[in-house]
N, CA, C and O of each residue as an XYZ file, in Angstrom:
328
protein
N       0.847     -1.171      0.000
C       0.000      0.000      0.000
C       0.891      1.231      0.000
O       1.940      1.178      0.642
N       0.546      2.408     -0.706
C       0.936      3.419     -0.897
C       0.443      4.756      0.047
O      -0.735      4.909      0.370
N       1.299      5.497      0.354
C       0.374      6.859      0.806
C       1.145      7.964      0.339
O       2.368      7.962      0.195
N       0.433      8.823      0.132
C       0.723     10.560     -0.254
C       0.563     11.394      0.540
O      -0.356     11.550      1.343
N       1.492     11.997      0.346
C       1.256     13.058      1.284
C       1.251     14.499      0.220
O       1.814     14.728     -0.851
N       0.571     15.097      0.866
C       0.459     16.631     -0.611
C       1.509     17.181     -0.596
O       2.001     17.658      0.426
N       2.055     17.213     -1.775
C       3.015     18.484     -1.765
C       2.687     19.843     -2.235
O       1.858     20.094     -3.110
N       3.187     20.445     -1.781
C       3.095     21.894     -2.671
C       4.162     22.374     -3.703
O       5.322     22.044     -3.455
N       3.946     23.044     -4.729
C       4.768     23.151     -6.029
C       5.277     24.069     -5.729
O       4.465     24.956     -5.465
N       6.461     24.405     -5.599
C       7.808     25.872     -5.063
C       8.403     25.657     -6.179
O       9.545     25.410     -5.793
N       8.421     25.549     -7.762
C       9.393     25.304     -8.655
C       8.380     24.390     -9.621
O       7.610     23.452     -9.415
N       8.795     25.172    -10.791
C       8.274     24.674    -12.306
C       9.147     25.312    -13.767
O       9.038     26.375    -14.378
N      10.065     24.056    -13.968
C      10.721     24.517    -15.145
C      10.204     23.458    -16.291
O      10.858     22.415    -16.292
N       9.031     23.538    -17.380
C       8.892     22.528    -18.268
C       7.890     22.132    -17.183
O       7.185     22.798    -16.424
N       8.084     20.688    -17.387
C       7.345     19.452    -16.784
C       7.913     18.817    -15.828
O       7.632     17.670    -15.481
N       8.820     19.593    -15.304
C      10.177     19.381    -14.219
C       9.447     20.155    -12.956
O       9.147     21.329    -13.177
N       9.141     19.635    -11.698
C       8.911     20.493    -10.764
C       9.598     19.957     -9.770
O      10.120     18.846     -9.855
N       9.673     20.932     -8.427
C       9.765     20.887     -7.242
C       8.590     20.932     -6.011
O       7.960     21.989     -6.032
N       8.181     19.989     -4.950
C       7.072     19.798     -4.152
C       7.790     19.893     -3.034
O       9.001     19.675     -3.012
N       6.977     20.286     -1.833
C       7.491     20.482     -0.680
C       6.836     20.217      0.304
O       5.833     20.907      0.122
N       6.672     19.600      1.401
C       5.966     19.255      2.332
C       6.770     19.119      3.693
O       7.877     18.580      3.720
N       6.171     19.621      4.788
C       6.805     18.429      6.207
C       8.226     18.413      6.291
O       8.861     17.401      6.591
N       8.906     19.888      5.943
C      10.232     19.748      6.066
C      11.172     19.274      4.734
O      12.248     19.829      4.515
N      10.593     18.068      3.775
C      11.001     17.625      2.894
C      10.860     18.024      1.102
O       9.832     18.404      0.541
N      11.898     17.852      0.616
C      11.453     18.336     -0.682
C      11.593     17.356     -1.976
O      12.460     16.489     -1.857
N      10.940     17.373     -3.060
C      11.010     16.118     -4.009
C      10.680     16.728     -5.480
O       9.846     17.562     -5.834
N      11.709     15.952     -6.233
C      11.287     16.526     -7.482
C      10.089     15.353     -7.821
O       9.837     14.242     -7.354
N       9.342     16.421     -9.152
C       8.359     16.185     -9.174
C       8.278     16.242    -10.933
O       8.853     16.996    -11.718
N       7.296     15.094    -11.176
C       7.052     15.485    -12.650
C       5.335     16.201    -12.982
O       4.424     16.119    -12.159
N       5.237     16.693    -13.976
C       4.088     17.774    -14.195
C       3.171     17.228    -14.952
O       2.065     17.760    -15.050
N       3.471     16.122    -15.586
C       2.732     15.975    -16.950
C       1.454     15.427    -17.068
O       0.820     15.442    -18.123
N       1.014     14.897    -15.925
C      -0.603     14.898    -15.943
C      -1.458     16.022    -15.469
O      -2.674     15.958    -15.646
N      -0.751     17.345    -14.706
C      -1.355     18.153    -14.589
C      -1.688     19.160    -15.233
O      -0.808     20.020    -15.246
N      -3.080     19.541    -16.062
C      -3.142     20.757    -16.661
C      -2.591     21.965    -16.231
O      -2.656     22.168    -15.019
N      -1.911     23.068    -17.135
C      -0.877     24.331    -15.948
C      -1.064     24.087    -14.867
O      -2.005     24.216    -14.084
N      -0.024     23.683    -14.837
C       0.401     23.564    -13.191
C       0.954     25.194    -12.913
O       1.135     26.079    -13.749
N       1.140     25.235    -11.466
C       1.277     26.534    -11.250
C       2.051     26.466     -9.813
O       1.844     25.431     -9.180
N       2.985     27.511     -9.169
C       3.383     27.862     -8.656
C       2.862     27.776     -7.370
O       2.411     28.828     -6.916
N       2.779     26.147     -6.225
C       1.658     27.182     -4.999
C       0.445     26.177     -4.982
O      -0.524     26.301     -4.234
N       0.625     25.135     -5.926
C      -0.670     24.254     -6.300
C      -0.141     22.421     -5.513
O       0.903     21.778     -5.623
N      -1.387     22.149     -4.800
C      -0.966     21.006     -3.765
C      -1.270     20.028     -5.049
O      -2.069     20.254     -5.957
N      -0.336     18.764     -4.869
C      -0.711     18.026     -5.700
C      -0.184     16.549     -4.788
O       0.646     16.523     -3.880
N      -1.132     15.128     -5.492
C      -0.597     14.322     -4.953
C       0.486     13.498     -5.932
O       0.044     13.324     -7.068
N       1.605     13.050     -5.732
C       2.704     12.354     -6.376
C       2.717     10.925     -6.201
O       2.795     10.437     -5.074
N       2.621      9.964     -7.625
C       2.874      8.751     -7.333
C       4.034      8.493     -8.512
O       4.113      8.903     -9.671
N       5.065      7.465     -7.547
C       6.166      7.376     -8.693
C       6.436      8.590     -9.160
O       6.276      8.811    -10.360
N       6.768      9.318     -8.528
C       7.297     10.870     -8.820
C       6.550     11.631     -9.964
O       7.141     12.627    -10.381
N       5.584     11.388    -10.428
C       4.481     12.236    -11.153
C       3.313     12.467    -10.722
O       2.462     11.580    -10.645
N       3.044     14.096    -10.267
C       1.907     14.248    -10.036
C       0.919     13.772    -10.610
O       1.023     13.446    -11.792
N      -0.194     13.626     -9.973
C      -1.158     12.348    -10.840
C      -2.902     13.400    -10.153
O      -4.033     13.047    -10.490
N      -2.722     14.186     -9.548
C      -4.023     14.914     -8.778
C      -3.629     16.091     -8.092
O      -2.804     16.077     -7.179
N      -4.432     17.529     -8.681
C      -4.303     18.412     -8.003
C      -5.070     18.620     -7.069
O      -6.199     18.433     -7.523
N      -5.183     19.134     -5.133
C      -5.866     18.886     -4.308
C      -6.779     20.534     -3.774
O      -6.189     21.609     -3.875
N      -7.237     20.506     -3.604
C      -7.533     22.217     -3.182
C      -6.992     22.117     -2.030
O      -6.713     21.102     -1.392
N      -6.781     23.728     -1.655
C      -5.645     23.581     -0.360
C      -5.993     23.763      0.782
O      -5.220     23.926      1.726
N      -7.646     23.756      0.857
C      -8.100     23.337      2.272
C      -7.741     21.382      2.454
O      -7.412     20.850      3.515
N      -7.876     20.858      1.484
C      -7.923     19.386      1.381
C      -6.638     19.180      2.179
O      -6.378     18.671      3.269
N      -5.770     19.915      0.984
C      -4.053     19.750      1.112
C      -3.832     19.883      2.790
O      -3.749     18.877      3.495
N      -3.738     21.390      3.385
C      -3.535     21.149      4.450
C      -4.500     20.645      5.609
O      -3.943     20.707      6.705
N      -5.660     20.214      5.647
C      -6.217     19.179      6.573
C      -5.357     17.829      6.571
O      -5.001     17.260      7.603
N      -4.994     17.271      4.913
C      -4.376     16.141      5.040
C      -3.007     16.362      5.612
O      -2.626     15.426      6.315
N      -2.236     17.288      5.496
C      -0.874     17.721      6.235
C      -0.954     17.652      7.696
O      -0.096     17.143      8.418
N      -2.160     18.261      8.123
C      -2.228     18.095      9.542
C      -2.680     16.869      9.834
O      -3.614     17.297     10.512
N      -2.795     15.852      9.892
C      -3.468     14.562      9.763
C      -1.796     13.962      9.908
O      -1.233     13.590     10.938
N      -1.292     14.013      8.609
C       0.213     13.557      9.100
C       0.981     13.444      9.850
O       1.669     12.514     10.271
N       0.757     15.544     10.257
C       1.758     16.203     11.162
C       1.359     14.981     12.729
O       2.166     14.319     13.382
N      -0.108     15.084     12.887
C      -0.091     14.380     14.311
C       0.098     12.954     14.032
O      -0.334     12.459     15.073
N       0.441     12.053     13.346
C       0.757     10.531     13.442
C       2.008     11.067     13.479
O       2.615     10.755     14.504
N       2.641     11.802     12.684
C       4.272     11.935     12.873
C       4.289     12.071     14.198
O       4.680     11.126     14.883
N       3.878     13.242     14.775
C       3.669     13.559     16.506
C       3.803     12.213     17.743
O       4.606     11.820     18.588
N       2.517     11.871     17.223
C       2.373     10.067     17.810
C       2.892      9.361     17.978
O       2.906      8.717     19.027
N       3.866      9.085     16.538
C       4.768      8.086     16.401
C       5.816      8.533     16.900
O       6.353      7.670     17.595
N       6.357      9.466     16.875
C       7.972     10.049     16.759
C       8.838      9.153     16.489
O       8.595      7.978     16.215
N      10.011      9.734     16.562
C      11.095      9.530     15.552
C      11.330      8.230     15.591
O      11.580      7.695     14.511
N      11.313      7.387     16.826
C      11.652      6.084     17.329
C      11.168      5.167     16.951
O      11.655      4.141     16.476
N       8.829      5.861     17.377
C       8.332      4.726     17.011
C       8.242      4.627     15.444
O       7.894      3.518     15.039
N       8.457      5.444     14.626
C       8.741      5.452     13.164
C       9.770      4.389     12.707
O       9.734      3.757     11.651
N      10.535      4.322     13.523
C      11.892      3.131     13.079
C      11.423      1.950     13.368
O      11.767      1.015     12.645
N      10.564      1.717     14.444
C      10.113      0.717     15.246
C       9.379      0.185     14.164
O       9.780     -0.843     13.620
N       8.411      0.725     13.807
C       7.268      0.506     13.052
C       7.743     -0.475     11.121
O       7.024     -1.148     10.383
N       9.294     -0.037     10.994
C       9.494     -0.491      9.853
C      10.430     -1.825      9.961
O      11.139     -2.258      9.052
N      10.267     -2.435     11.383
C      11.297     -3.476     11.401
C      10.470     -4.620     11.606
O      10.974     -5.741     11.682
């Protein structure tokens, strides 16, 4: 099973982007999204955006993260993958 987390687009050269979320940053590909734009949450699978989210969506689902990250912390995160 897969999960996404939204990124937001800080960078668009071509079909080449940059997403940002939670501290982390990822390149990103564009090409299923109609203009993409500067600032626009999208979800990434296999490094191509595949769904743009509205950004009440975007950050409810960010905060949703933020507290399992919270929950888990850093430890039980390691814990969790062994």
């Amino acid at each position: 099973m897969c999960l996404a987390i939204p990124l937001r687009l800080t960078a668009i050269n071509g079909r080449d982007a940059v997403g940002e979320a939670m501290g982390m940053s990822r390149a990103v590909r564009v090409d299923f999204i109609p203009e993409p734009k500067v600032g626009d949450y999208v979800i990434v699978h296999a490094g191509f955006a595949i769904e743009r989210l509205p950004e009440r969506q975007a950050l409810d689902d960010l905060e949703a993260w933020e507290e399992v990250s919270d929950a888990l912390g850093k430890d039980g995160a390691e814990q969790s993958h062994s």
